[in-house]
C-alpha positions as CSV (number, residue, x, y, z in Angstrom):
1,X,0.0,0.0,0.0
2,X,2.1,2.9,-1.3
3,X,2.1,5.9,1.2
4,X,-0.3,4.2,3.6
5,X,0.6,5.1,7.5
6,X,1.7,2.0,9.3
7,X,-0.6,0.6,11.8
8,X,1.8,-1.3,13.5
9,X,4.9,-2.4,13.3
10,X,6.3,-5.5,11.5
11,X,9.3,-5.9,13.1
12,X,11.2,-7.3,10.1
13,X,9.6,-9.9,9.8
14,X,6.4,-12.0,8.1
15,X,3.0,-11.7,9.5
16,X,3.1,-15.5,10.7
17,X,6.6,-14.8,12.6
18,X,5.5,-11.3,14.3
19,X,2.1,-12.9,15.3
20,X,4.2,-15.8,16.5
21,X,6.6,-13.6,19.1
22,X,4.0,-11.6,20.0
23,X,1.9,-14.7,20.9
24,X,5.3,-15.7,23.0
25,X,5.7,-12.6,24.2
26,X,2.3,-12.2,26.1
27,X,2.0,-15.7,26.8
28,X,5.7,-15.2,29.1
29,X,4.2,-11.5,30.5
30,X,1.0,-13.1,32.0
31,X,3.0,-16.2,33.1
32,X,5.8,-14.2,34.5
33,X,4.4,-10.2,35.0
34,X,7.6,-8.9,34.0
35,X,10.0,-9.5,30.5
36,X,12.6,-7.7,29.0
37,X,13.1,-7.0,25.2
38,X,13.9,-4.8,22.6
39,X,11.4,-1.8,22.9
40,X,9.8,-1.9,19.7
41,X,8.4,-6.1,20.8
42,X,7.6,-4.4,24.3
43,X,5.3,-1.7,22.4
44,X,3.8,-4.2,20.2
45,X,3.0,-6.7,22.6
46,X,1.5,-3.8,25.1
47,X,-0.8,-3.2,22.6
48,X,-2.0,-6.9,22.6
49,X,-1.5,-7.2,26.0
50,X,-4.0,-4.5,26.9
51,X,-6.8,-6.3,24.8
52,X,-6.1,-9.2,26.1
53,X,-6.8,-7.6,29.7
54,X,-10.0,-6.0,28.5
55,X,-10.9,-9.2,26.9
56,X,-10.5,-10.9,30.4
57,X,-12.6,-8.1,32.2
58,X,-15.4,-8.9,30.3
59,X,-15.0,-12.5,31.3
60,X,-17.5,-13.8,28.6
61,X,-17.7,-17.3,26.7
62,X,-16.8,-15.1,23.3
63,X,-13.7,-13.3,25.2
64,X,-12.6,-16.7,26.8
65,X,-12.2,-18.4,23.2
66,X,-10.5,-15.4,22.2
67,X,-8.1,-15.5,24.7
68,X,-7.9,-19.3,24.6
69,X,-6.2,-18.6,20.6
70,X,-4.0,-15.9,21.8
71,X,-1.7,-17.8,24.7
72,X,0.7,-20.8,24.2
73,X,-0.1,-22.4,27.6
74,X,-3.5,-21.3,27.7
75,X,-5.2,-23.7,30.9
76,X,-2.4,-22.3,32.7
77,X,-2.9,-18.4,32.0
78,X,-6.5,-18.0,31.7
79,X,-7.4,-18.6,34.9
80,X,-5.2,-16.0,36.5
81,X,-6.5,-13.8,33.6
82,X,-10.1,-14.1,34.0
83,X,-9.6,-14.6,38.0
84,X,-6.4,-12.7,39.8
85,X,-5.9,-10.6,36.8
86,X,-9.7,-9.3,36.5
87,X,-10.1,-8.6,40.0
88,X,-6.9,-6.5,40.3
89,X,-7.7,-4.3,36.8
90,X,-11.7,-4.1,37.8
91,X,-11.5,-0.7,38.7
92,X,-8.9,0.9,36.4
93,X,-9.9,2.4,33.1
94,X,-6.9,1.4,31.3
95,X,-3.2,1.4,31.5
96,X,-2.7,-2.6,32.5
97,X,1.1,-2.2,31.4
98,X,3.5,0.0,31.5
99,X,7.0,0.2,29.5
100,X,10.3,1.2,30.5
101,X,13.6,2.0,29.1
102,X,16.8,0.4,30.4
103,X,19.8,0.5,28.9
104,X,21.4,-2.2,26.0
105,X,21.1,-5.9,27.2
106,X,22.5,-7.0,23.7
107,X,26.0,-6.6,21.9
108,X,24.4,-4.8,19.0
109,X,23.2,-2.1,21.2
110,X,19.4,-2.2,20.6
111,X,17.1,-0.4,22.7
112,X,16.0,-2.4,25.5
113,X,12.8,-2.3,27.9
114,X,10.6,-4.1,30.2
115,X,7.5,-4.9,29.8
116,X,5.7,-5.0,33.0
117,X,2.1,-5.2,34.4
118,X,0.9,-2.8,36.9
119,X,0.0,-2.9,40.5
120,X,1.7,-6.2,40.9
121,X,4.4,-7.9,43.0
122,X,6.9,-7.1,40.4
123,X,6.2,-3.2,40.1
124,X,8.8,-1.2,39.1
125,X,7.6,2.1,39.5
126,X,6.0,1.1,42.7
127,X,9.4,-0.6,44.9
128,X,11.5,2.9,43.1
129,X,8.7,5.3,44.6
130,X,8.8,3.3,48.3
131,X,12.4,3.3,48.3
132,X,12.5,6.7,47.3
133,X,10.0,8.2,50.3
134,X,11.9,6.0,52.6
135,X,15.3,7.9,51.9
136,X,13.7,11.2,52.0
137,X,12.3,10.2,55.5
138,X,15.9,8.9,56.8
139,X,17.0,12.1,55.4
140,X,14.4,14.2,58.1
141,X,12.6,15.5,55.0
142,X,8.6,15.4,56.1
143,X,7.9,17.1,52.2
144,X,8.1,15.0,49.1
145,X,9.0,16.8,46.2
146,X,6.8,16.9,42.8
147,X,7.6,14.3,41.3
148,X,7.7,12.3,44.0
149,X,3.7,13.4,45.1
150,X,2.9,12.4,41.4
151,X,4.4,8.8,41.5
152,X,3.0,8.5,44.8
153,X,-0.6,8.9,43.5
154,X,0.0,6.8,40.4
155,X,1.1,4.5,42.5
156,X,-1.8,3.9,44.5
157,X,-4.3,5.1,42.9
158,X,-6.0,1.8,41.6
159,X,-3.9,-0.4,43.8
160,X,-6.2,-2.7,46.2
161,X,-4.9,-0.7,49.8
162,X,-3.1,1.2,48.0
163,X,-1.6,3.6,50.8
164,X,-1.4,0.9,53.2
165,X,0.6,-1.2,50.7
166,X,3.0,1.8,50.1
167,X,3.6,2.6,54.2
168,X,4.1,-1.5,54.5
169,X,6.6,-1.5,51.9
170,X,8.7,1.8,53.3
171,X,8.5,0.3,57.1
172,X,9.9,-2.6,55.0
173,X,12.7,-1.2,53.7
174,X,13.5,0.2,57.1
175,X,14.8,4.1,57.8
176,X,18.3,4.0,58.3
177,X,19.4,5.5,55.0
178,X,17.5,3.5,52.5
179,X,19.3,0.0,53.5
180,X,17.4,-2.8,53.7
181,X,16.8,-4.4,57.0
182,X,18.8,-7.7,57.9
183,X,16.7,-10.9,57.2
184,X,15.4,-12.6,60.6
185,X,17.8,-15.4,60.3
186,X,20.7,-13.9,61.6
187,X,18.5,-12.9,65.5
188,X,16.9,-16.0,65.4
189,X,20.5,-18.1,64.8
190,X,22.0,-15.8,67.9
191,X,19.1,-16.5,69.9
192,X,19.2,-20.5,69.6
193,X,23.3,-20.0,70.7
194,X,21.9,-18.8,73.6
């Protein structure tokens, strides 16, 4: 199609192949909740990631067999997609995954990024944003700056306990200059040589 706009992109390869790594891609995102890749595979499978999600919030016999042609291992996902996965994304509009840039994995310098879904164990943005209010607290500063009020709200805004979750996670992580605490093991181990 001569001057057409590309709707997506083919990521040199045939329709067959893409459709194939994307498949592989989504199948290891759901199974896993965080890969890495080049970025252009992490954009294109967001963008079937995200149906998928919707697909699964509508949790109807249609959007099961939908989902059931999309995953590679698909009596092992689809439960945690139309179960855990539904009840965490019921109340959020949009915006199940998020992308972000790190730097070259690879020896031919691609761009690299993970691929991540949101308000999960494996959040990026949310253990950075703990950490981050942690260290300002050790520091004696009671005021978050900007952008750390923003990332704050993002996130806990559709995260289950949201606030509580956050406070947990920064008690976790312990106030003496952003170090993380010791494990138990090494009080209890002292207390048995006793």
């Amino acid at each position: 199609m001569a001057g057409g706009a590309t709707k997506y992109r083919h990521l040199s390869r045939k329709s067959s192949h893409r459709q194939a790594l994307l498949r592989n891609l989504v199948t290891s995102l759901f199974k896993h909740e965080s890969i890495t890749t080049t970025w252009p595979k992490a954009k294109e499978a967001q963008r079937l990631a995200e149906k998928l999600i919707t697909l699964g919030k509508k949790n109807t016999e249609a959007s099961r067999r939908s989902a059931l042609s999309v995953f590679y291992t698909p009596h092992d996902i689809l439960p945690k997609l139309f179960g855990s996965l539904r009840e965490r994304y019921a109340e959020r509009p949009g915006g199940y995954t998020r992308v972000l840039r790190v730097e070259p994995k690879k020896d031919d310098q691609a761009p690299s990024a993970i691929l991540e879904l949101v308000d999960g164990p494996k959040d990026v943005r949310f253990a950075m944003t703990a950490r981050t209010v942690a260290r300002q607290r050790s520091q004696g500063l009671e005021t978050l700056n900007e952008l750390t009020t923003l990332n704050v709200r993002k996130v806990t805004r559709y995260r289950k306990d949201g606030v509580e979750e956050l406070e947990k996670e920064i008690n976790r992580l312990g106030l003496d200059g952003g170090k993380e605490e010791k494990p138990a093991k090494t009080s209890e181990s002292s207390e048995s040589k006793q």
